[in-house]
C-alpha positions in Angstrom: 24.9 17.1 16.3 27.3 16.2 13.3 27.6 12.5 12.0 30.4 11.1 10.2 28.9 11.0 6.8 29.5 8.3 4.0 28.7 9.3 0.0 27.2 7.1 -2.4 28.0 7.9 -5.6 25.1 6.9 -8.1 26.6 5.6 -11.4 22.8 4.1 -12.4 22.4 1.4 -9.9 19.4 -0.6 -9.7 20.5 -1.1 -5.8 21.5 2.9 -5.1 19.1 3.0 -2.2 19.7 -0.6 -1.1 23.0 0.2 -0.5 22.2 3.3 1.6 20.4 2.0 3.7 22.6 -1.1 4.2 25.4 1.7 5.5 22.4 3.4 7.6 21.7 -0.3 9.0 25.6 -0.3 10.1 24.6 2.9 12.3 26.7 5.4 9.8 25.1 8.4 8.1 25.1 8.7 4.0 24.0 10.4 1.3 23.4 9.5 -2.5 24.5 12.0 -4.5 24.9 11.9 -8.6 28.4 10.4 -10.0 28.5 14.2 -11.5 28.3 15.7 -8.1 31.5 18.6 -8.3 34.8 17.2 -6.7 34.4 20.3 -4.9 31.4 19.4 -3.2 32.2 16.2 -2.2 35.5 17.5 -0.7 33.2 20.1 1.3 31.1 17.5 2.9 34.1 15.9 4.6 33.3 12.2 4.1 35.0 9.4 6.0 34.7 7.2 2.7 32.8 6.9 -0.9 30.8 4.1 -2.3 30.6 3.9 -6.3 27.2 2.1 -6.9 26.6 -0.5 -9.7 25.2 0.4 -13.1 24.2 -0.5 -16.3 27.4 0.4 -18.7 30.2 -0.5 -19.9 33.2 1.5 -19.0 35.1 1.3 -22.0 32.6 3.3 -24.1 33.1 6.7 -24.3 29.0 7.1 -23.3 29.8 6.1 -20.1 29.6 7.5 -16.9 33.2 8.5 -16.0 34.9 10.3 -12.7 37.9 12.2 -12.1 41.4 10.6 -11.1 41.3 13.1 -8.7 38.7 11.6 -6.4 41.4 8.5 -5.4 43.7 11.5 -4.3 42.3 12.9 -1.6 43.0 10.3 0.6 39.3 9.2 1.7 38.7 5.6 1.3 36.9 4.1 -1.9 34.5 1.2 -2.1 33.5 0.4 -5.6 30.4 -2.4 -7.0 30.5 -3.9 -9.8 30.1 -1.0 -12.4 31.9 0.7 -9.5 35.0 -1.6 -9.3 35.4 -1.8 -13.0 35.6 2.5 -13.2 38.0 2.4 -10.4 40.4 -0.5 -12.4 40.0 1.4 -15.5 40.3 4.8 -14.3 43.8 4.1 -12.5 45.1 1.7 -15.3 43.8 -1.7 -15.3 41.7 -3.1 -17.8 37.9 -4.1 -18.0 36.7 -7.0 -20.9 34.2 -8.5 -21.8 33.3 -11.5 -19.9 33.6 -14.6 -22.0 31.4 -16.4 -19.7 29.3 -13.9 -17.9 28.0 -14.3 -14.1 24.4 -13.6 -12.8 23.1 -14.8 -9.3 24.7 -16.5 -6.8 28.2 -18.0 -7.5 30.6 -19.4 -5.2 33.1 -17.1 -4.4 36.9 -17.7 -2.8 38.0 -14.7 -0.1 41.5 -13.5 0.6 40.7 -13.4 4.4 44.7 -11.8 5.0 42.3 -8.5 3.0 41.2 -5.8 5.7 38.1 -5.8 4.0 36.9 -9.8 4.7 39.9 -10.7 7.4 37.8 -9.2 10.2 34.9 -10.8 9.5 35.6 -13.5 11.6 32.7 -16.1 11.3 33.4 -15.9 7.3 34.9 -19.0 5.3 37.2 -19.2 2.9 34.6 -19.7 0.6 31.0 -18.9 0.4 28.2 -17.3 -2.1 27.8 -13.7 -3.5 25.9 -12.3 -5.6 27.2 -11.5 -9.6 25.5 -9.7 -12.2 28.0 -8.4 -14.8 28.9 -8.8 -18.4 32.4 -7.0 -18.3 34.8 -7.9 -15.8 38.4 -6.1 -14.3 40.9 -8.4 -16.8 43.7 -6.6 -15.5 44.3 -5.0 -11.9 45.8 -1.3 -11.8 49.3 -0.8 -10.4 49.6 -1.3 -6.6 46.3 -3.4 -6.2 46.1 -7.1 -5.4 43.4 -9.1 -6.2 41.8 -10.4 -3.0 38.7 -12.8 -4.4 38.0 -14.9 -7.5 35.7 -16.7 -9.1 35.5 -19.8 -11.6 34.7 -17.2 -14.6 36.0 -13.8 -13.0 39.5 -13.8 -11.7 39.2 -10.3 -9.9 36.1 -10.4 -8.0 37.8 -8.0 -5.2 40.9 -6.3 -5.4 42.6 -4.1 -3.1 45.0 -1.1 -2.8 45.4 -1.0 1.1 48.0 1.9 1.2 45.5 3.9 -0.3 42.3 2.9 1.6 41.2 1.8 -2.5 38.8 -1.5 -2.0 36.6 -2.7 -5.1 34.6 -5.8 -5.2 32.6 -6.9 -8.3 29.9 -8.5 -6.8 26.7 -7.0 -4.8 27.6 -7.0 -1.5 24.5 -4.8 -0.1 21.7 -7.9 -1.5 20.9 -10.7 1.1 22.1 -13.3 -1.5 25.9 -12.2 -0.9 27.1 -14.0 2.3 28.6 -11.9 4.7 27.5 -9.1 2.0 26.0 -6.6 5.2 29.6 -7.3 7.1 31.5 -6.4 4.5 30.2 -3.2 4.0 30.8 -2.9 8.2 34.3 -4.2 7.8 34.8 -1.0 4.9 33.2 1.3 7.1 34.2 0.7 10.4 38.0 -0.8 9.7 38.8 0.9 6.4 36.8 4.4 6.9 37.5 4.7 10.8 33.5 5.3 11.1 32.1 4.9 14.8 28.3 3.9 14.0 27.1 7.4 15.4 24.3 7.5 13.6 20.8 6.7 15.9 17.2 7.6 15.7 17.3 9.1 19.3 20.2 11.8 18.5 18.0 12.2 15.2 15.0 12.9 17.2 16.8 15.2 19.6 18.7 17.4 17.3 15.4 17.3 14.9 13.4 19.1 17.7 15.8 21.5 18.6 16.2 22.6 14.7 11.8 22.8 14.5 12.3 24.9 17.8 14.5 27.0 16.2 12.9 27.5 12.8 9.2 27.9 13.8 9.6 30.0 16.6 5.6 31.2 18.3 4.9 30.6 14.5 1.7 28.0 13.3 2.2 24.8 12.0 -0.1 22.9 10.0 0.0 18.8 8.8 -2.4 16.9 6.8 -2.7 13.8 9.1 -3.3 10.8 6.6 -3.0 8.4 9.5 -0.1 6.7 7.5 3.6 5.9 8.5 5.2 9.0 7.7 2.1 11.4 8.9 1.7 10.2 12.0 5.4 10.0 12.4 5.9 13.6 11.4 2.8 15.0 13.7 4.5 13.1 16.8 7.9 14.7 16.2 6.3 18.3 15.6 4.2 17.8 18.9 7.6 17.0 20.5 8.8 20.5 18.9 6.1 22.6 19.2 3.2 20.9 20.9 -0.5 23.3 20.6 1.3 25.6 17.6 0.9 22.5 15.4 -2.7 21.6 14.2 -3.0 18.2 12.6 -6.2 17.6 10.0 -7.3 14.4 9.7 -9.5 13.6 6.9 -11.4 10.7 7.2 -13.2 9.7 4.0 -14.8 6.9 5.6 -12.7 4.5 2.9 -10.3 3.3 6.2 -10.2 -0.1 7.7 -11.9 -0.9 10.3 -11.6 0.8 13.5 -8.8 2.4 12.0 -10.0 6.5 12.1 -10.8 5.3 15.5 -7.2 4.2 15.9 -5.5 7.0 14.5 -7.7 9.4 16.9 -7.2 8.0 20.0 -3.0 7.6 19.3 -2.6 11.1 19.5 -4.8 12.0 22.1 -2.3 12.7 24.8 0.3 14.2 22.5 -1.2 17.9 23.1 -1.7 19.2 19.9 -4.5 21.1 18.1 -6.0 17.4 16.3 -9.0 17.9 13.8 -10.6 14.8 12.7 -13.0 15.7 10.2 -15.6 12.8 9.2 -16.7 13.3 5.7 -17.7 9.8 4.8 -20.9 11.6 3.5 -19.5 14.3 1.4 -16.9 11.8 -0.4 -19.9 9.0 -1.0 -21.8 11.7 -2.7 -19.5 12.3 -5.0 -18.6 9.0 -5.8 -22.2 7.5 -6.6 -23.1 6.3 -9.6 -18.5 6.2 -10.3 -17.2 2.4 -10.9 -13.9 3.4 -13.3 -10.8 3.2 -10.9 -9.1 6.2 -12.2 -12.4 8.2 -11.4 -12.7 7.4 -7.5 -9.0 7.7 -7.6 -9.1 11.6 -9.0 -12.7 12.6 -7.4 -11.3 11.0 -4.0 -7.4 13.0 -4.2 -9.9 16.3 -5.1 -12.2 15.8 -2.5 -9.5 15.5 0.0 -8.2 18.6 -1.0 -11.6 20.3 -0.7 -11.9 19.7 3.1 -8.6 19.9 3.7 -9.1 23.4 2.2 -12.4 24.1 3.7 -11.0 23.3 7.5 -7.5 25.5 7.3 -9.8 28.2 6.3 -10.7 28.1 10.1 -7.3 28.1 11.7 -6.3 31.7 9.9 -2.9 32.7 8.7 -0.3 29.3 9.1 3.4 30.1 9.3 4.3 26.6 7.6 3.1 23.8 6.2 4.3 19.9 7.1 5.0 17.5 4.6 6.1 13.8 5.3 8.6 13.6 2.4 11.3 10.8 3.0 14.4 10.3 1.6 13.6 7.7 -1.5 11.2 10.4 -2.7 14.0 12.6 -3.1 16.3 9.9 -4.6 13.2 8.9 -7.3 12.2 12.2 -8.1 16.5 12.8 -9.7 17.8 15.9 -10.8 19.1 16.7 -13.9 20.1 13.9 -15.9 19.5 11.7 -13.1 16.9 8.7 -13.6 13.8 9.6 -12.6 11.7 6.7 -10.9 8.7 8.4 -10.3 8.0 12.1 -9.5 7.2 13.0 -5.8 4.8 16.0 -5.7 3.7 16.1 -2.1 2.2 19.5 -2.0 0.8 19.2 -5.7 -2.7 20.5 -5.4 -2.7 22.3 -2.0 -4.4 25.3 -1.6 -2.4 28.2 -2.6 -4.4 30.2 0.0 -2.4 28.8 2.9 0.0 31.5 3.7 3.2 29.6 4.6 7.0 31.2 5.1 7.9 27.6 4.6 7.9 23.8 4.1 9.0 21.4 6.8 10.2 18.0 6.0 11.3 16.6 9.3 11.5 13.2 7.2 13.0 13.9 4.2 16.8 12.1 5.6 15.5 9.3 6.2 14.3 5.6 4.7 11.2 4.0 5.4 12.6 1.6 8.0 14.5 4.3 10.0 10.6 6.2 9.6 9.5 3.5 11.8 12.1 3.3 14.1 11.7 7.3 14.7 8.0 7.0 15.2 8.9 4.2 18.3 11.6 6.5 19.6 9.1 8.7 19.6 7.0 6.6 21.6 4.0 6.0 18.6 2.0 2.7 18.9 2.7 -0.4 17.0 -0.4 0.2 15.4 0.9 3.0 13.4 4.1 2.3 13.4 3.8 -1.0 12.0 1.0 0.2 9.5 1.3 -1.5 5.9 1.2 0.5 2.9 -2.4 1.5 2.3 -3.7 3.6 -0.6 -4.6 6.8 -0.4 -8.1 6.2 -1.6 -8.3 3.5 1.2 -11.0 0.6 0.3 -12.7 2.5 -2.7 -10.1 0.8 -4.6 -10.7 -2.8 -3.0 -14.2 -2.5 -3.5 -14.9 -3.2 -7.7 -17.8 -1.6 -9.4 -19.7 1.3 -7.8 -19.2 1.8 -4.0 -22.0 1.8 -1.6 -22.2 1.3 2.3 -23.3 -2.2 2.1 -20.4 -2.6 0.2 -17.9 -1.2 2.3 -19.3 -2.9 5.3 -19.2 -6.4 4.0 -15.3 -5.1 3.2 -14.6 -3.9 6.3 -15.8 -7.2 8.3 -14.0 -9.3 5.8 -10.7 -7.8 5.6 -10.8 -7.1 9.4 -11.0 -11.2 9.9 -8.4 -12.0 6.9 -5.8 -9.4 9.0 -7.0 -11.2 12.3 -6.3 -14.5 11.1 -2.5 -13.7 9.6 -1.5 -12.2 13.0 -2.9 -15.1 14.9 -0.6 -17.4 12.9 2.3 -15.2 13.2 2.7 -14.0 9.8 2.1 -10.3 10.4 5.4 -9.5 10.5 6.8 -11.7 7.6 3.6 -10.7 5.3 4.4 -7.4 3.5 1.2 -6.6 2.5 -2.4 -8.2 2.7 -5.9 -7.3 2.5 -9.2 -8.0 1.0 -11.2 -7.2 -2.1 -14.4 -7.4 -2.6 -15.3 -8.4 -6.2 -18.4 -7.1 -8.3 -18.5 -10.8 -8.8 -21.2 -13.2 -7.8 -22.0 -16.7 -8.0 -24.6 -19.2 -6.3 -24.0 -20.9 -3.4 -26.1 -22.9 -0.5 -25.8 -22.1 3.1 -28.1 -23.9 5.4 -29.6 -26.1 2.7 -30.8 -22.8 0.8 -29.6 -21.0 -2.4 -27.3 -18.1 -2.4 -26.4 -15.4 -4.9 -23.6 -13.3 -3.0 -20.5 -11.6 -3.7 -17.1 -13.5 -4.0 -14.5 -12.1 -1.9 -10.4 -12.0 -2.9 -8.0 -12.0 -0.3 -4.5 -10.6 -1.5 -0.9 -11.0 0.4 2.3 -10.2 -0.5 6.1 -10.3 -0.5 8.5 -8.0 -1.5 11.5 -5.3 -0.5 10.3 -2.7 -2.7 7.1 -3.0 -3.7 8.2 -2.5 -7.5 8.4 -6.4 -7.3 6.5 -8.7 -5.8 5.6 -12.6 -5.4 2.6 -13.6 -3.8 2.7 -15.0 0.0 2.5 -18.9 0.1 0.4 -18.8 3.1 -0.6 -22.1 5.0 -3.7 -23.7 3.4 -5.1 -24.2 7.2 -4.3 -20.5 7.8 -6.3 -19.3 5.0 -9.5 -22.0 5.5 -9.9 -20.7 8.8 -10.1 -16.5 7.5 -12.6 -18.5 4.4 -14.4 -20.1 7.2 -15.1 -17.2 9.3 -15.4 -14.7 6.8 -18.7 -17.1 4.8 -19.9 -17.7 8.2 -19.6 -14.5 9.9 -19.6 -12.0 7.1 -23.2 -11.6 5.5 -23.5 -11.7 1.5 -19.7 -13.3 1.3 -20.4 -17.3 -0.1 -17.1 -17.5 -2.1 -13.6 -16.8 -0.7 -10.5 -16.8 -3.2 -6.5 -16.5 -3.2 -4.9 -14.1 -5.7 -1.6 -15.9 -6.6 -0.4 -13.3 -9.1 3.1 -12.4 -9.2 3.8 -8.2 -9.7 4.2 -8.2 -12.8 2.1 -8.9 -14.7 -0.4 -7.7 -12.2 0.1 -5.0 -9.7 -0.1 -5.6 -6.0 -4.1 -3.3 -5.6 -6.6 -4.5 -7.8 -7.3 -1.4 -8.9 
């Protein structure tokens, strides 16, 4: 099944994969690609339009990213932000200053509504907010373009070329900040590019199933089964494919929350594939004893792993190929030549090289996070995992401070178990990005039914935030959070001291270790 397909070129945007995803949101296939990608690449793709991202320079200076004239001759529609406006202005004639009063945040912002580009929009004012961040602005408008929104400080903050299907705007229209931001960029795509909104997890899950068919054949399949988001998501669409050639391996190192290798277990019961649950609590807390540095459990936790993982393909033989659950940010952050690299994505770092594989599957590796989860409920996967937070590959060794031991891990499991219990009773489950408990190495004295107590304090931890890179702390309801400190002292043995972590990311980071 082909998709009309929309390129975003990367000029060194902080919002790159924002605005992907806001065009994926509009129901319309794209791909980032590098500002350097060959013209004659992006001609072979076929696009119905381009997006030219933001970024950090200033287009007058010769170190700055540049693109050929060319690319506003070939008759596909052009959306430019911010960095991406001013290269389209001074790359057809205009001219790009510096600001003498520059704009960051929201500003008030008057619309041309007669523009193709904000006319259709037709619960959109005259006037309303976007969001600015520039230090240069377009000074002068190229031949055959018309400015179609201003500010107080920047005089082109949209301009137009409608003849040529040429729109550029200067602020972010991809952020929640900008009003009507998400509609613009379905007023360029559907009006302006002639796009349909073709793009849907169910014709993704069908023609994904037929191309596995067709690749693996009779052949094995074999998936480490982390019981995370893309895992599980992964497994279910290979069981689709291939049902009993695919064996899934799930490791449990006894580190999961509670109930949770329970959980995982019993969601792909039905799904008829070869699953292998391996419990190895034993093997991992042997390794671990005596271990309190963070960066320790971390490495003797990731090698363990790999040792039973290793251990139990051993007993399935000779696999054709191997599963990964790589998603399409991973490829983004991991950049390519002199693209910025984020962070490096090595999913099959440090798998054993005696698996004989013909190949790597990454069923995921299209897609964000969000259209992950919408996938996994096309594909008929439980809320539970579906809906699963972020969780650390170590699980709670890393929420547990000090040494670990199975007193330890209890008292963590109960507590965090209630804290989770409590922010879905009060509705905040879905609005919370991430929360959890941590059990300090911390203990103070305390009196519970007129006696002393010495016992561990316990931190709970919740967060907000689109990227995790960021994050402010959740201002949770005092009475939500007395009742989790309530039950957790009273129910929870050894717990006499509950506290709220209200620290931003940065300085701290959202785990505590």
């Amino acid at each position: 099944m082909s998709h009309q397909t929309v390129i975003v070129l990367d000029f060194g945007g902080q919002y790159n994969q924002l605005i992907a995803r806001r065009v994926r949101e509009c129901g319309v296939y794209c791909e980032v690609k590098s500002y350097k990608t060959p013209l004659e690449e992006i001609k072979a793709a076929n696009p119905a339009g381009i997006i030219f991202t933001g970024g950090p320079n200033s287009v007058y200076l010769e170190t700055s990213p540049r693109i050929s004239r060319e690319i506003f001759e070939l008759g596909i529609p052009v959306l430019g932000i911010c960095y991406g406006c001013q290269l389209m202005a001074y790359t057809l004639g205009g001219e790009v200053s510096t600001c003498v009063t520059s704009e960051y945040g929201k500003t008030e912002t008057e619309y041309d509504k007669s523009s193709l580009l904000f006319g259709s929009i037709s619960d959109m004012p005259e006037k309303a907010v976007s969001w600015m961040s520039h230090t240069d602005y377009v000074s002068k408008v190229p031949e055959g373009f018309r400015i179609t929104a201003h500010t107080a400080n920047c005089p082109a903050a949209a301009m137009e070329n409608k003849e040529k299907k040429l729109y550029a705007v200067q602020f972010h229209p991809e952020v929640n900040h900008t009003q009507y931001g998400i509609k613009m960029i379905d007023s360029f795509l559907k009006n302006v590019c002639g796009c349909t909104g073709d793009w849907t997890m169910a014709g993704y899950a069908k023609t994904a199933i037929n191309d596995i068919r067709a690749k693996v054949g009779d052949g094995k399949v074999l998936l480490a089964l982390s019981g995370g988001v893309d895992s599980s998501v992964a497994a279910a669409l290979l069981a689709k494919a291939v049902g009993s050639q695919l064996t899934c391996i799930f490791v449990d190192h006894g580190f999961m929350r509670k109930n949770e290798g329970d959980e995982v277990e019993a969601a792909f019961a039905d799904w008829g594939i070869n699953f292998v649950r391996v419990n190895a609590k034993e093997q991992f807390m042997s390794k671990l004893r005596g271990v309190s540095d963070p960066e320790t459990k971390r490495k003797t936790i990731g090698e363990e792993f790999i040792r039973v993982f290793e251990r139990e393909a051993k007993k399935i033989g000779v696999v054709d190929y191997l599963v990964q659950g790589t998603i399409y940010p991973d490829v983004i952050e991991s950049g390519a030549g002199d693209a910025a690299v984020i962070k490096s994505h090595h999913n099959v770092g440090g798998l054993p090289d005696y698996v004989d594989f013909k190949e790597i599957i990454e069923p995921l590796r299209l897609l964000f996070k969000d259209e992950v989860r919408a996938l996994g409920r096309e594909l008929g996967l439980s809320d539970i995992l579906v809906d699963r937070q972020p969780f650390p590959g170590p699980g709670l060794a890393i929420r547990i401070i000090g040494e670990i031991t199975d007193e330890k891990l209890d008292i963590l499991k109960d507590a965090d178990f209630i804290f989770r219990e409590e922010i879905a009773k009060a509705g905040l489950d879905k609005t919370v990005n991430q929360y959890f408990a941590v059990l300090t190495n911390n203990r103070s004295v305390g009196v519970m039914g007129d006696g002393r107590t010495y016992d561990y304090t316990l931190a709970l931890r919740a967060v907000e935030t689109s990227d995790f890179m960021t994050a402010e702390f959740s201002r949770i309801p005092y009475d939500v959070l007395a009742a989790a400190s309530n039950r957790i002292v009273n129910e929870v043995k050894n717990i006499n001291r509950v506290v709220y972590d209200i620290t931003t990311k940065p300085p701290a980071t959202i785990e505590w270790e």
